[in-house]
C-alpha positions in Angstrom: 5.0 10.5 23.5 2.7 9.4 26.0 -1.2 10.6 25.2 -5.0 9.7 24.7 -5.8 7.5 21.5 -8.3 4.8 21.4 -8.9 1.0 22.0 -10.4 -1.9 20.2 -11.7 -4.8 22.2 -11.7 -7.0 19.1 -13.8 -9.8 21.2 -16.4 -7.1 21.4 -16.1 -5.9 18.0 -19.2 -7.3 15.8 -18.2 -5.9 12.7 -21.1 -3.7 12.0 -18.4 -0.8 10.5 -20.2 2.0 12.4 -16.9 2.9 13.9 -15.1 3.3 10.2 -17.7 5.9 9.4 -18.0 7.7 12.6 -14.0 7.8 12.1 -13.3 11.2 10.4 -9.7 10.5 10.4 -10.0 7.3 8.4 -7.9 5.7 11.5 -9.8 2.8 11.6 -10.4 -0.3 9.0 -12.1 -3.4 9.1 -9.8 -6.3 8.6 -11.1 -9.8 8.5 -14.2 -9.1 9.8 -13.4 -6.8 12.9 -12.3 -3.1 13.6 -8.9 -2.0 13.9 -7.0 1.2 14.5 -4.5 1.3 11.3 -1.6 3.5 12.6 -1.8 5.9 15.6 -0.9 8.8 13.7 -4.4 8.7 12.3 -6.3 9.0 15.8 -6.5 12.3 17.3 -7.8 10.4 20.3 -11.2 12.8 20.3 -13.0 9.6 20.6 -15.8 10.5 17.8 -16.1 7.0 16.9 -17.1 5.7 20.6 -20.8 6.6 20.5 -21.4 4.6 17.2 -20.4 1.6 18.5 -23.2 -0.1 19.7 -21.1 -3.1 21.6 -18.8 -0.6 23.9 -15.4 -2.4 22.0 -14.0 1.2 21.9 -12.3 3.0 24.7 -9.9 5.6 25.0 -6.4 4.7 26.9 -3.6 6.9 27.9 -0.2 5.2 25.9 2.1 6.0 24.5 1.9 6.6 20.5 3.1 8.2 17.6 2.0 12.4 17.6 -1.6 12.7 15.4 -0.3 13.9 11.8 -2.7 16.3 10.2 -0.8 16.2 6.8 -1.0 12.2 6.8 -4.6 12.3 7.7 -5.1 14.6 5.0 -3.0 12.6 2.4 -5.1 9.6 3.4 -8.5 10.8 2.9 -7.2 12.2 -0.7 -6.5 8.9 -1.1 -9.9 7.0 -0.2 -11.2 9.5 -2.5 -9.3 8.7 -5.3 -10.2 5.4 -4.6 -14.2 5.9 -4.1 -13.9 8.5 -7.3 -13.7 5.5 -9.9 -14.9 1.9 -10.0 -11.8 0.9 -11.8 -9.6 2.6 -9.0 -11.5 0.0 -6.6 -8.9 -2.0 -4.7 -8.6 -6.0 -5.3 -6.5 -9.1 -5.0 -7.3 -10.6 -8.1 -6.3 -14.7 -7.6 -4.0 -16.8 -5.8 -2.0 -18.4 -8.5 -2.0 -18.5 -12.3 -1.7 -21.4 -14.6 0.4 -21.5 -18.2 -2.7 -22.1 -21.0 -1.7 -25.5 -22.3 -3.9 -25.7 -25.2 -2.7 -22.8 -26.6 0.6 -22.2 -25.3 -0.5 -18.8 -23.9 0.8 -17.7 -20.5 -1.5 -16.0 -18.4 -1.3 -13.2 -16.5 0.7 -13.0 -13.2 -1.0 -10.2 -12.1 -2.5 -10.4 -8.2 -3.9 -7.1 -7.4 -5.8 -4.0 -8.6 -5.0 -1.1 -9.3 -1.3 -1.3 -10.3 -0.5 2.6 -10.7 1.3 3.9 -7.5 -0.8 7.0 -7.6 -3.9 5.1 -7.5 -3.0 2.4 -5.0 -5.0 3.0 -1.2 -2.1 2.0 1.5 -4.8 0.4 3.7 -5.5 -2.4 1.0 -5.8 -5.7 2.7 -3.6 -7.4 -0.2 -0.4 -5.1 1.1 0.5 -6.9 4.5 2.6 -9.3 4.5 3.2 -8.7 0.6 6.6 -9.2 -1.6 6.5 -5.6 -3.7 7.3 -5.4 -7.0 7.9 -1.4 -7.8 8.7 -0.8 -11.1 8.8 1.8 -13.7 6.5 1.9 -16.8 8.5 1.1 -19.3 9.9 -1.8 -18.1 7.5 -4.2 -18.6 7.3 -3.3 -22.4 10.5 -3.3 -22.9 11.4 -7.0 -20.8 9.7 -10.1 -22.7 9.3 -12.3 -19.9 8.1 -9.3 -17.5 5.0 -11.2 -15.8 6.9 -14.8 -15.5 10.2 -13.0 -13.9 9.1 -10.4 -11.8 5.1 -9.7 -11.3 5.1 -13.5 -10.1 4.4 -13.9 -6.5 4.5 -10.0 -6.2 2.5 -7.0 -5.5 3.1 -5.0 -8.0 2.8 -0.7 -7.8 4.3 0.9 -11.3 5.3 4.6 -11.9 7.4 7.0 -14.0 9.7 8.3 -12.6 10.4 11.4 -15.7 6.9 12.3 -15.9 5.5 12.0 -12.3 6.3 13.8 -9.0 8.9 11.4 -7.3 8.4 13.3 -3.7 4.8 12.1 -4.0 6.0 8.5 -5.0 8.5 8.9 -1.8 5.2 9.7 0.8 3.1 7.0 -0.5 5.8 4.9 -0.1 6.6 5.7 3.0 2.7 5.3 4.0 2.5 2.0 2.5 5.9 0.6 4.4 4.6 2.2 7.8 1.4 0.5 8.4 1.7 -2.4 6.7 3.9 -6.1 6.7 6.1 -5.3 3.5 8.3 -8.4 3.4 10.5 -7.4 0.5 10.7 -5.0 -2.5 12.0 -5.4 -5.5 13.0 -2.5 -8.3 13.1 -2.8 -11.3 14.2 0.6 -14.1 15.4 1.4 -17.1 18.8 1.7 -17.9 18.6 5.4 -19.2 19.3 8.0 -16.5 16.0 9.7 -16.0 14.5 6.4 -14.3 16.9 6.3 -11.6 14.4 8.5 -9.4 12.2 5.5 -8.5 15.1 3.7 -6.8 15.8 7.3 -5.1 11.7 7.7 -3.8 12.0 3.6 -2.6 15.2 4.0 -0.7 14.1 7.3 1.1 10.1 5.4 1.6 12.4 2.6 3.5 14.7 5.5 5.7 11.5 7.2 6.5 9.1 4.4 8.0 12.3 2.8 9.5 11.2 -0.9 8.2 14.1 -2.2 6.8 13.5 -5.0 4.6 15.2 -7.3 1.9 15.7 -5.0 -1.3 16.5 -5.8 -4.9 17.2 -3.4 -8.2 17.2 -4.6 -11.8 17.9 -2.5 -14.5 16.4 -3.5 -17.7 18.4 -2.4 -21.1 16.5 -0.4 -23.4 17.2 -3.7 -25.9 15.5 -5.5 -23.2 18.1 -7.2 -21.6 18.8 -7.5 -17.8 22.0 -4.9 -17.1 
C-alpha cells in the first residue's frame, strides 16, 4: 500500500539519537553510528520524531510500505522493556572467536552473544543481521557432550522449551527476528522425545510468516545423547 512514513538522510544523520527517543514506536535504531527506520510497520508516519532532529535528516515521503502494525509495535516495546528491566537481559556480542585452553586442555566457550533465552532476546540486536541461528531446545545442550564445539560454533544461538513455554510466542518472536533482520541460516536442534517437536513447528511457521526463506537444518539429539 502506498502511504506516508518517514525518511533518513543518513549523510545528514550525526548520530545524536534524539530521533530514537522522540520515536514512540521504537521504529527507529541507531546502527553503526547513524539513524535508521528498522521495518515500516513500526512508523505510523505521524512524523513525531522530525522536530528532534536538530540536522533536518528526517522527512516524511509518500511510498509505498508495509500497513503500521499496532500489535507489533506493541510486542516490540514489551520487548525493549524486558530488555531495559534487567542488566543481565542487556544485549551483547560477546567475542569473535574462541581458542581451545592448551595448558589445560579445557575448551572454551563458543558462545557469541547475550542473552541466549528466546524470550529475552530484543529482535533489533545489532549481532542478528547477517547471523547463522542456532535455535535449540534446553535440554539439548545437557544432554549432547560436544554441544558448544558442534553447534554454538559460529552461531547465534536463541534456546527455548518447547513443553513448558508458549510456542505461539516463540512463533512471533521468530517471525520478528526473520523480518527485519539478515538471518542467513538456522539450524534446530531437539530432543528426540515427542513433546520437543513444537520448536521445529514455531521455526517453520517464523520462516512462512516473514516470507525469508533461508537454508534450514534439524538435529535431533537422543536422550543417551546421541545424534538421531
Amino acid at each position: 500500500m502506498k502511504r506516508k512514513i518517514i525518511k533518513i538522510d543518513e549523510n545528514k544523520c550525526n548520530g545524536c539519537r534524539k530521533c530514537v527517543d522522540a520515536c514512540h514506536e521504537g521504529a527507529i535504531e541507531m546502527i553503526d553510528g547513524k539513524a535508521k527506520l528498522i521495518s515500516d510497520k513500526y512508523c505510523d508516519g505521524l512524523g513525531d520524531c522530525l522536530p528532534a532532529c536538530p540536522t533536518d535528516a528526517i522527512e516524511i515521503i509518500e511510498r509505498e510500505a508495509k500497513a503500521y502494525d499496532d500489535e507489533a509495535v506493541k510486542r516490540r516495546m514489551e520487548n525493549k522493556k524486558v530488555s531495559k528491566g534487567c542488566p543481565g537481559t542487556l544485549s551483547k556480542k560477546l567475542k569473535e572467536n574462541s581458542k581451545v585452553n592448551k595448558v589445560k586442555k579445557e575448551k572454551s566457550s563458543e558462545l557469541s552473544s547475550w542473552p541466549i533465552q528466546l524470550k529475552l532476546i530484543n529482535p533489533n540486536a545489532d549481532y542478528l543481521e547477517g547471523a547463522d541461528l542456532l535455535v535449540a531446545a534446553d535440554c539439548t545442550a545437557f544432554s549432547y557432550g560436544n554441544f558448544h564445539e558442534d553447534f554454538i560454533k559460529n552461531h547465534v544461538t536463541m534456546i527455548g522449551c518447547p513443553k513448558l513455554d508458549d510456542n505461539n510466542y516463540y512463533e512471533e518472536k521468530l517471525t520478528e527476528i526473520l523480518s527485519i533482520n539478515n538471518i542467513k541460516s538456522i539450524k534446530v536442534v531437539r530432543m528426540e522425545v515427542p513433546c520437543c517437536s513444537g520448536i521445529i513447528s514455531s521455526v517453520k511457521r517464523a520462516i512462512l510468516n516473514s516470507k525469508n526463506i533461508v537454508p534450514y537444518e534439524e538435529v535431533i539429539v537422543g536422550i543417551n545423547g546421541e545424534i538421531k
